[in-house]
VEXDRENMI-760205 format. One line per field, with one value per atom (N, C-alpha, C): x, y, z; residue in three letters; atom name. Coordinates in nm, 4 decimals. Atoms other than C-alpha are relative to their C-alpha. Layout:
REM residues N
u: (X_...)
v: (Y_...)
w: (Z_...)
r: (ALA_...)
a: (CA_...)
END
This chain:
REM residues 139
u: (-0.1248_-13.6125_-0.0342_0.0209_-13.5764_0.0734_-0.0682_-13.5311_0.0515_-0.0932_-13.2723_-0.0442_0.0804_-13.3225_-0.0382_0.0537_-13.3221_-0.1115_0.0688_-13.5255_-0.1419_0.1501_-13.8690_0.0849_-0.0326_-13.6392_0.0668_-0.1060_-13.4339_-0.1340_0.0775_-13.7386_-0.0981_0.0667_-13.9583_0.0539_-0.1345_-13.6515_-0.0451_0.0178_-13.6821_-0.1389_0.1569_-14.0390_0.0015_0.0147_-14.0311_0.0901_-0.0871_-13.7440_-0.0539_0.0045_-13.9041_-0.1470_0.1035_-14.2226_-0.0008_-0.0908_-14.0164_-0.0079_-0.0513_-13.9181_-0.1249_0.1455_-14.2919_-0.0695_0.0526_-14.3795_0.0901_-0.0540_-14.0800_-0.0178_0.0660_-14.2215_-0.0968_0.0943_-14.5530_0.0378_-0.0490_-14.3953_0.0285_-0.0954_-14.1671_-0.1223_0.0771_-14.4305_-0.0827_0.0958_-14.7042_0.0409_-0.0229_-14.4847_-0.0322_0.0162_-14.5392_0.1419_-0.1329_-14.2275_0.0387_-0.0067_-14.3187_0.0688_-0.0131_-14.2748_0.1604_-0.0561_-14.0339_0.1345_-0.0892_-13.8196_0.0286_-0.0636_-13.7559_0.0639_-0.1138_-13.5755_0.1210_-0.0477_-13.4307_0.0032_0.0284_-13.4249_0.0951_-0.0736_-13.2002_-0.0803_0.1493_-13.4500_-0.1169_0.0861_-13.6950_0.0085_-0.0364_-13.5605_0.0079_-0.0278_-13.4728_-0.1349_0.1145_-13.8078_-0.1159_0.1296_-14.0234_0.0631_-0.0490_-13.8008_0.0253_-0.0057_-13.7592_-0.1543_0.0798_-13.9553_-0.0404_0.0882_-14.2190_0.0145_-0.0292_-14.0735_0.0724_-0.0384_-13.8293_-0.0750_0.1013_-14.1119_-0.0355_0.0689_-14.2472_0.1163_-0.1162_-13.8861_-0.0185_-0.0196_-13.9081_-0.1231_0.1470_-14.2714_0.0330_0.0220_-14.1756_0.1514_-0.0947_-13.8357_-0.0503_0.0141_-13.9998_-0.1195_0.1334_-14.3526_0.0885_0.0027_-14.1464_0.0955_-0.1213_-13.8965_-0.1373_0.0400_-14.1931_-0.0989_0.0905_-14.3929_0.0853_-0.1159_-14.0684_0.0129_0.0344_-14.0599_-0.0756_0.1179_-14.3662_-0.0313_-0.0070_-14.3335_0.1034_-0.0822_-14.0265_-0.0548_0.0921_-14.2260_-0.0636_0.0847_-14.4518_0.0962_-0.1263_-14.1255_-0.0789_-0.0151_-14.2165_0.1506_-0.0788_-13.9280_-0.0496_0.0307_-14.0872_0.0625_-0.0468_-13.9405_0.1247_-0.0951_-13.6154_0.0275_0.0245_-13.7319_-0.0657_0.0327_-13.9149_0.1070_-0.1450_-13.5814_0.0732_-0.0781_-13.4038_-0.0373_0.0094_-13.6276_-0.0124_0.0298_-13.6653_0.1685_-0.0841_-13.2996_0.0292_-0.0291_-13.2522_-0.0720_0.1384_-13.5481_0.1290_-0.1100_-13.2893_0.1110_-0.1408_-13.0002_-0.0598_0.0498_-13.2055_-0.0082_0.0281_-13.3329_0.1095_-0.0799_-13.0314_0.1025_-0.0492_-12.8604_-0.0207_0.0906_-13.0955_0.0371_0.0208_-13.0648_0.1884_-0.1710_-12.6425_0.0462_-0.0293_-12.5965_-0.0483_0.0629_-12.8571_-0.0344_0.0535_-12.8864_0.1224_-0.1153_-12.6179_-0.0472_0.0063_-12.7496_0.1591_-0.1102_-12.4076_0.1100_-0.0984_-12.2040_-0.0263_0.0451_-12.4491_0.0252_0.0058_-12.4803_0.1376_-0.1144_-12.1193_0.0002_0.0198_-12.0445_-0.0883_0.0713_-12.2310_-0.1308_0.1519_-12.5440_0.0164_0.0236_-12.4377_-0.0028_0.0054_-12.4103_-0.1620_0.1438_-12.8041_-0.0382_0.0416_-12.8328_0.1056_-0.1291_-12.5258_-0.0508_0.0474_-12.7044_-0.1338_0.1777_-13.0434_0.0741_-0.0422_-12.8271_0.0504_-0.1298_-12.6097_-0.1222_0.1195_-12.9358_-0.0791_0.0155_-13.1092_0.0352_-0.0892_-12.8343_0.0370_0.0009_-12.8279_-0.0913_0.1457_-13.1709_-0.0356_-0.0245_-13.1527_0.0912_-0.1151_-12.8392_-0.0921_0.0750_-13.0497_-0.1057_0.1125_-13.3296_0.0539_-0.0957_-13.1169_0.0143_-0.1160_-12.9147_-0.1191_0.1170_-13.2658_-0.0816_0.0588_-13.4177_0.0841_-0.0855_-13.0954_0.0222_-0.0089_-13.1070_-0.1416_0.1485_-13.4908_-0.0359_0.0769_-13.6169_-0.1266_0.1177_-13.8480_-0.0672_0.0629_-14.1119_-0.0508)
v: (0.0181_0.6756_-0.0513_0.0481_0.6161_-0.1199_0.1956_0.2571_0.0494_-0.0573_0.2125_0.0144_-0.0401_0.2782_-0.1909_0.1116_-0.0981_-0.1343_0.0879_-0.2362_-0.0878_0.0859_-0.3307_-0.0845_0.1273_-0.5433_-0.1049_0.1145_-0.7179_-0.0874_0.0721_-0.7691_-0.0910_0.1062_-0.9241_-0.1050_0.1033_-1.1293_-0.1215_0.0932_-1.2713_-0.0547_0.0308_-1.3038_-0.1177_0.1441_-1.5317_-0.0968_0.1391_-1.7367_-0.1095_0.0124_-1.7664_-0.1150_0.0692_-1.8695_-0.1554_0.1133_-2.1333_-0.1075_0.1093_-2.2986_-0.0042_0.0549_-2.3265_-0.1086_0.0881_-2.4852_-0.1614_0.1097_-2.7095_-0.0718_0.0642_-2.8272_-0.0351_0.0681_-2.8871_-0.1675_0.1240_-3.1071_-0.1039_0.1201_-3.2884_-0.1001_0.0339_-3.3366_-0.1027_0.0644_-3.4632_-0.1016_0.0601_-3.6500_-0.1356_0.1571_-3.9901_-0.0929_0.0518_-4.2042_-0.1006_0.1267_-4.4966_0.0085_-0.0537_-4.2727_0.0450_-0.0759_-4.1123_-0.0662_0.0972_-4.4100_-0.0279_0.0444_-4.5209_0.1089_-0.0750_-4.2103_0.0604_-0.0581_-4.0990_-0.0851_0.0854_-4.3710_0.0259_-0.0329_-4.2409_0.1003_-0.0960_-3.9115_-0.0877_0.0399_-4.1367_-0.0214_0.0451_-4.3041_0.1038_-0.1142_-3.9927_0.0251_-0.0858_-3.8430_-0.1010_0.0847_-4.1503_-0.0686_0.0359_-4.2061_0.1150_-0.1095_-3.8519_-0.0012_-0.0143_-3.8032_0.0708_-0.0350_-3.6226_0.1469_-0.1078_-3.3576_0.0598_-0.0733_-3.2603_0.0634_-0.0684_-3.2145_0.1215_-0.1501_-2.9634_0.1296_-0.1174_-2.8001_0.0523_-0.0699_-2.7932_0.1136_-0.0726_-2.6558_0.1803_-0.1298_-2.3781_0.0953_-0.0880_-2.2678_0.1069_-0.0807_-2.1971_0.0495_-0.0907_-2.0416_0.1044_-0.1252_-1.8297_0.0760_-0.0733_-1.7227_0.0356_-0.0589_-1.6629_0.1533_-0.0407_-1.4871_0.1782_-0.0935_-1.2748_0.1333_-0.1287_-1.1573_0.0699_-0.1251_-1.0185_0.1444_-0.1179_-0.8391_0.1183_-0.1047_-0.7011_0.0804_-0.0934_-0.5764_0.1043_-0.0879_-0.4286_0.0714_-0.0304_-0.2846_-0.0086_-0.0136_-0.4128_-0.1042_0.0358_-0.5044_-0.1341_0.1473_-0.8509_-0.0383_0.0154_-0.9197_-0.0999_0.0387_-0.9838_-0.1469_0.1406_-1.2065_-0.1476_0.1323_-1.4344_-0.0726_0.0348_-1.4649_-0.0557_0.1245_-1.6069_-0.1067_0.1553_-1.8229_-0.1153_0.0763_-1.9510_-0.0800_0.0080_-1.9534_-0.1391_0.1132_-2.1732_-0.0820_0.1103_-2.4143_-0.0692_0.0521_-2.4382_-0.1024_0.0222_-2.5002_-0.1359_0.1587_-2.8178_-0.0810_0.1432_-2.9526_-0.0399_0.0047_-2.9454_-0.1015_0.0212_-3.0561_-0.1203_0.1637_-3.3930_-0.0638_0.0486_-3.4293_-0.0455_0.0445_-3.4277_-0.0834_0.0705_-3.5562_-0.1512_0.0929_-3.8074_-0.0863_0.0856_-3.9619_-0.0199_0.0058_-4.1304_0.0546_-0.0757_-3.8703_0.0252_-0.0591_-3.7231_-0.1141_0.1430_-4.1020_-0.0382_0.0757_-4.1927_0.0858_-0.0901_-3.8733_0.0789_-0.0472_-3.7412_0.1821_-0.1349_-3.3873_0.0534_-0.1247_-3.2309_0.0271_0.0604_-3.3444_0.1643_-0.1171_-2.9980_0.1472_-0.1132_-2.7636_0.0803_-0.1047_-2.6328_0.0166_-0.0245_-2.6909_0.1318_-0.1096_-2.4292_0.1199_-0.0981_-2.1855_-0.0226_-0.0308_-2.2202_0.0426_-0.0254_-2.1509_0.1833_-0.1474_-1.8834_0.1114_-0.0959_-1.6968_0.0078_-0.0648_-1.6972_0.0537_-0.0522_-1.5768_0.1233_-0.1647_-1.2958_0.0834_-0.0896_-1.2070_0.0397_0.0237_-1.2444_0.1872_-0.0831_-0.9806_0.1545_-0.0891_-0.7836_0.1574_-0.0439_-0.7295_0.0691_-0.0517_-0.6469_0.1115_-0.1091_-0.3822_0.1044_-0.1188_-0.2076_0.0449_0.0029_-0.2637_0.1142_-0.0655_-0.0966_0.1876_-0.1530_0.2367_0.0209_-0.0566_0.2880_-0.0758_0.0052_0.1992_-0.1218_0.0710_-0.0859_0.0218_-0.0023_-0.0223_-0.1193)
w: (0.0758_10.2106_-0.1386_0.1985_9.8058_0.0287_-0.0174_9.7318_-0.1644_0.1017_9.4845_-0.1189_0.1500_9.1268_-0.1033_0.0556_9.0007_0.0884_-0.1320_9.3411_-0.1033_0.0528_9.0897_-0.0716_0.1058_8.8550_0.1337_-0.0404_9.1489_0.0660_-0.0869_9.3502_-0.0898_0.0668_9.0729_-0.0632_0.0799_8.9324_0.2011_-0.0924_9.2852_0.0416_-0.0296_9.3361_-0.1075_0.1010_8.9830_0.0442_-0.0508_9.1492_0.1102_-0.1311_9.4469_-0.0430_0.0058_9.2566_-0.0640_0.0170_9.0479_0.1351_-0.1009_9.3700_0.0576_-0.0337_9.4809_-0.1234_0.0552_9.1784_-0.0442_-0.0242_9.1759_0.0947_-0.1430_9.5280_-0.0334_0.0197_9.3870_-0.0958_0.0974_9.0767_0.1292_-0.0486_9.2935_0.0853_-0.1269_9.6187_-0.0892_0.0862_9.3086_-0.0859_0.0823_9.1326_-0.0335_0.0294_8.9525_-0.0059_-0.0665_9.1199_-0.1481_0.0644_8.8781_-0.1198_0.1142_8.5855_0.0204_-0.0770_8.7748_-0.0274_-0.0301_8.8317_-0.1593_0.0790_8.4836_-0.1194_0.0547_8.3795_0.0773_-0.1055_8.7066_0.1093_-0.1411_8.9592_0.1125_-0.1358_9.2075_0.0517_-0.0226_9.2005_0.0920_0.0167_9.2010_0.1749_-0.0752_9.4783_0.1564_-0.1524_9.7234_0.0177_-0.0162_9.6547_0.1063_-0.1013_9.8156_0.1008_-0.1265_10.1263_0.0664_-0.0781_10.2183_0.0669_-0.1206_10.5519_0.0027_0.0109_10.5952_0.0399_-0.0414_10.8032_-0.0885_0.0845_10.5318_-0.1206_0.0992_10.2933_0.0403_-0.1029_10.5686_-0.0401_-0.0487_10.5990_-0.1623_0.1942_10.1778_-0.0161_-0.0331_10.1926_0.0357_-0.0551_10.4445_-0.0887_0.0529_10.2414_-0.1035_0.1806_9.9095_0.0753_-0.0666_10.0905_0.1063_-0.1120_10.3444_-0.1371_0.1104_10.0344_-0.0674_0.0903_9.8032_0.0485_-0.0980_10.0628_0.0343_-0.0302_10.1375_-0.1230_0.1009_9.7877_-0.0355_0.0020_9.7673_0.1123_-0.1083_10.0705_-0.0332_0.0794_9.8950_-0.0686_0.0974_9.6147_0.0753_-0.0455_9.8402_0.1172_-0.0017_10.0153_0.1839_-0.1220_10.3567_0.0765_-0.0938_10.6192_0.0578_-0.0495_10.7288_-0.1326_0.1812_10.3489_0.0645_-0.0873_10.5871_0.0518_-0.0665_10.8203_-0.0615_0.0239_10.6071_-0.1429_0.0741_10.3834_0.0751_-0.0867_10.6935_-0.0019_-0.0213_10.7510_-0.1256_0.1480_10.4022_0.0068_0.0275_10.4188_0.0858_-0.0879_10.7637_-0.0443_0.0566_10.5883_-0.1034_0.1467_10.2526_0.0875_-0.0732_10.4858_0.0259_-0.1020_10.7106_-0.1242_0.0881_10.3574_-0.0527_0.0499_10.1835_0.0782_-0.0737_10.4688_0.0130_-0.0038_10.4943_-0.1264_0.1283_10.1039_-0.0288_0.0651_10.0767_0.1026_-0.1191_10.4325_0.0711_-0.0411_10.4851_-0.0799_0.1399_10.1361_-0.0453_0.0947_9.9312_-0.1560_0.1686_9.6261_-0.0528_0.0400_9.6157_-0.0683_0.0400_9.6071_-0.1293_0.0719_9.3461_-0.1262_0.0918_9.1493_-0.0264_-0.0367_9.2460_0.0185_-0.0924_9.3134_-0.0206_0.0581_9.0499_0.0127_-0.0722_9.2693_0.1147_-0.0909_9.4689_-0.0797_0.0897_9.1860_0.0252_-0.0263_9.2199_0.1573_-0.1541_9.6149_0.0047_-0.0030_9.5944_-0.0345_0.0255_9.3805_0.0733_-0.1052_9.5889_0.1076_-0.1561_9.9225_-0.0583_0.0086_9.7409_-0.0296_-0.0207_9.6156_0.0999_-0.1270_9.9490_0.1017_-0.1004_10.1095_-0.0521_0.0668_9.8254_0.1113_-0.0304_9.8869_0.1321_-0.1443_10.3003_-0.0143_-0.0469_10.2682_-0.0553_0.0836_9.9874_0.0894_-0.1057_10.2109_0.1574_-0.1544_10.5131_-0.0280_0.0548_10.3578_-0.0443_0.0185_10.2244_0.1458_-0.1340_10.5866_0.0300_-0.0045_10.6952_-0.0225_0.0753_10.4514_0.0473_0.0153_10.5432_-0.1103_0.1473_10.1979_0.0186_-0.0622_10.3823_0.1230_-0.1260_10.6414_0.0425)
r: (UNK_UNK_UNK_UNK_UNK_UNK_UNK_UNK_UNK_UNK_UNK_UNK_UNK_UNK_UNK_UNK_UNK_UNK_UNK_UNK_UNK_UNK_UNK_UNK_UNK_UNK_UNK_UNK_UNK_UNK_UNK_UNK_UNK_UNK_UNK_UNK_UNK_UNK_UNK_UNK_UNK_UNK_UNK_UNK_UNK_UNK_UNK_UNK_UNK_UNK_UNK_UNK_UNK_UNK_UNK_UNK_UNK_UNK_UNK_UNK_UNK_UNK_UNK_UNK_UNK_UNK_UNK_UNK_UNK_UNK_UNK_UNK_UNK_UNK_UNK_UNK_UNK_UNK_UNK_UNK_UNK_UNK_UNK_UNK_UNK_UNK_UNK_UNK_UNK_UNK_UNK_UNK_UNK_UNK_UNK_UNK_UNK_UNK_UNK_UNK_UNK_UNK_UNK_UNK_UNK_UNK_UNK_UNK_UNK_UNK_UNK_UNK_UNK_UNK_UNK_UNK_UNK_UNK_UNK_UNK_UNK_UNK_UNK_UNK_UNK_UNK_UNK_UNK_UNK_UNK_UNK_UNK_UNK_UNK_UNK_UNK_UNK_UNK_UNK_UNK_UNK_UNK_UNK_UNK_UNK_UNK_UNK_UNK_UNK_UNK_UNK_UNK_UNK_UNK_UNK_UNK_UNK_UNK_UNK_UNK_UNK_UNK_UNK_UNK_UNK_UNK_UNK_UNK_UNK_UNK_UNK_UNK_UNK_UNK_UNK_UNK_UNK_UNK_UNK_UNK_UNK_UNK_UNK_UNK_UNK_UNK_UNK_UNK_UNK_UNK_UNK_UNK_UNK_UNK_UNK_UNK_UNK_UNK_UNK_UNK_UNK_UNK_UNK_UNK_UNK_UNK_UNK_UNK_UNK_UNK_UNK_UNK_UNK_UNK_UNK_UNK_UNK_UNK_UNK_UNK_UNK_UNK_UNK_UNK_UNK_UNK_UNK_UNK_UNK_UNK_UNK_UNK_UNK_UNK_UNK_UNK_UNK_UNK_UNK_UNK_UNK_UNK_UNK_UNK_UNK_UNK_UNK_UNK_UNK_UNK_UNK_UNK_UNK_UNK_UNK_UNK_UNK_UNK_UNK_UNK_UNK_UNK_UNK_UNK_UNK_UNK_UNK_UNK_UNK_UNK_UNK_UNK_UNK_UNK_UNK_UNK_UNK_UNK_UNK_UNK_UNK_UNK_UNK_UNK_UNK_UNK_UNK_UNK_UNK_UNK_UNK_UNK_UNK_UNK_UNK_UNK_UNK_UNK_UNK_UNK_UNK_UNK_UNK_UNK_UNK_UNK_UNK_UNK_UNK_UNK_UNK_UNK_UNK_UNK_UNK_UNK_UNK_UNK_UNK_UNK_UNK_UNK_UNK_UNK_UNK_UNK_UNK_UNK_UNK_UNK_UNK_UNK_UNK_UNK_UNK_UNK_UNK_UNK_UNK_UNK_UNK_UNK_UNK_UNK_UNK_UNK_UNK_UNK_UNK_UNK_UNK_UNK_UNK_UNK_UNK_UNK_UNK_UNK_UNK_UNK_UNK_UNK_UNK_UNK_UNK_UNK_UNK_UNK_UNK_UNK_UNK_UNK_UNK_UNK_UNK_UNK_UNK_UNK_UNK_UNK_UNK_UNK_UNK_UNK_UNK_UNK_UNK_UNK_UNK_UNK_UNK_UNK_UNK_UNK_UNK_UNK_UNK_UNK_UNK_UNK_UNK_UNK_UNK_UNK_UNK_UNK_UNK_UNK_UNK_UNK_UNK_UNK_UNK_UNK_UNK_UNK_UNK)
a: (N_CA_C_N_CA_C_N_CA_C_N_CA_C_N_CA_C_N_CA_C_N_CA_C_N_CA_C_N_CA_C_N_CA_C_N_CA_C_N_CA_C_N_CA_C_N_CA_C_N_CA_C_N_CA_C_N_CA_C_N_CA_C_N_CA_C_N_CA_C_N_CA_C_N_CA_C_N_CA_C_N_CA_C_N_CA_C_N_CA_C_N_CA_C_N_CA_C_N_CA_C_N_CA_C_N_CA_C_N_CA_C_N_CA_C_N_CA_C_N_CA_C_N_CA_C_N_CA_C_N_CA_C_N_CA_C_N_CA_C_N_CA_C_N_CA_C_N_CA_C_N_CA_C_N_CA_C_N_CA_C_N_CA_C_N_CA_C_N_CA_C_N_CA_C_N_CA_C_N_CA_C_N_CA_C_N_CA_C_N_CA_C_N_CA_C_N_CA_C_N_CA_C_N_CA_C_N_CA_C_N_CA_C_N_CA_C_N_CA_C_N_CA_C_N_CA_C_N_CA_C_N_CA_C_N_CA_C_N_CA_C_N_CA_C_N_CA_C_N_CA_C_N_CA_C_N_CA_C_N_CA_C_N_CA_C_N_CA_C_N_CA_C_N_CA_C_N_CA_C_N_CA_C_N_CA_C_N_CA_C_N_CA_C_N_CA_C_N_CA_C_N_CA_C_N_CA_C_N_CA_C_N_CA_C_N_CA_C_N_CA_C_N_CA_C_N_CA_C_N_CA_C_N_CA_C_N_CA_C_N_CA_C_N_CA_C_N_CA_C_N_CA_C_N_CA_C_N_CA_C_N_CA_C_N_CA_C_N_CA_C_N_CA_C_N_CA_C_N_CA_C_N_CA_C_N_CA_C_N_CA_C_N_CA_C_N_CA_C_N_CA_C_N_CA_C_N_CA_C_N_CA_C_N_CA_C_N_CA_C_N_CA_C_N_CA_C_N_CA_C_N_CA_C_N_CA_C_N_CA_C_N_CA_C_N_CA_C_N_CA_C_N_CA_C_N_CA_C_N_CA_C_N_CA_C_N_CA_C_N_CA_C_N_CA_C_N_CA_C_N_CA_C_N_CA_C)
END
């Protein structure tokens, strides 16, 4: 099957997003708190009490999402599956970060404005990938 006519721009638009959110995981994971703390101390603050396992769940969102897009590129159908799981990963961290932290009390809503667009674009790219799975256009 022909993959559609703009598939190399959507899929490398996502591959650089995807790679973004790997290197925002390195920043954050590496960060200097101390430094950290006296421009951002609520940041500061979430980043060195979040548990160890949510690091993992952060880890596996942005590595199964970046992992995903390349498989896109290379127009295989596992592209799919590792977009769910990137996706259910987003969902748990996100989930820990608005639910389990007073970020939102402190920071107020507009503390959900980018978890919103990180959920809403892996839930693009999830549907994206489906819908090409779907037509053939991924083996």
């Amino acid at each position: 099957m022909h993959t559609p006519r703009f598939f190399i721009i959507i899929a490398v638009i996502l591959l650089l997003w995807n790679l973004m959110g790997v290197a925002a995981f390195i920043m954050q994971y590496g960060a200097d708190l101390t430094e950290l703390a006296k421009t951002d101390p609520t940041t500061a603050q979430a980043f060195a009490t979040m548990p160890n396992w949510v690091w993992l769940i952060y880890a596996i969102a942005v590595g199964a999402g970046a992992i995903g897009a390349l498989l896109l590129l290379m127009r295989k159908a596992a592209a799919a599956s590792l977009f769910l799981v990137s996706l259910i990963a987003v969902l748990v961290q996100f989930g820990y970060t608005l639910l389990g932290t007073d970020l939102v009390a402190i920071k107020g809503v507009s503390a959900l404005t980018f978890p919103a667009v990180i959920i809403l674009i892996a839930v693009v790219q999830l549907l994206y990938a489906r819908a090409l799975v779907a037509k053939g256009a991924l083996r």
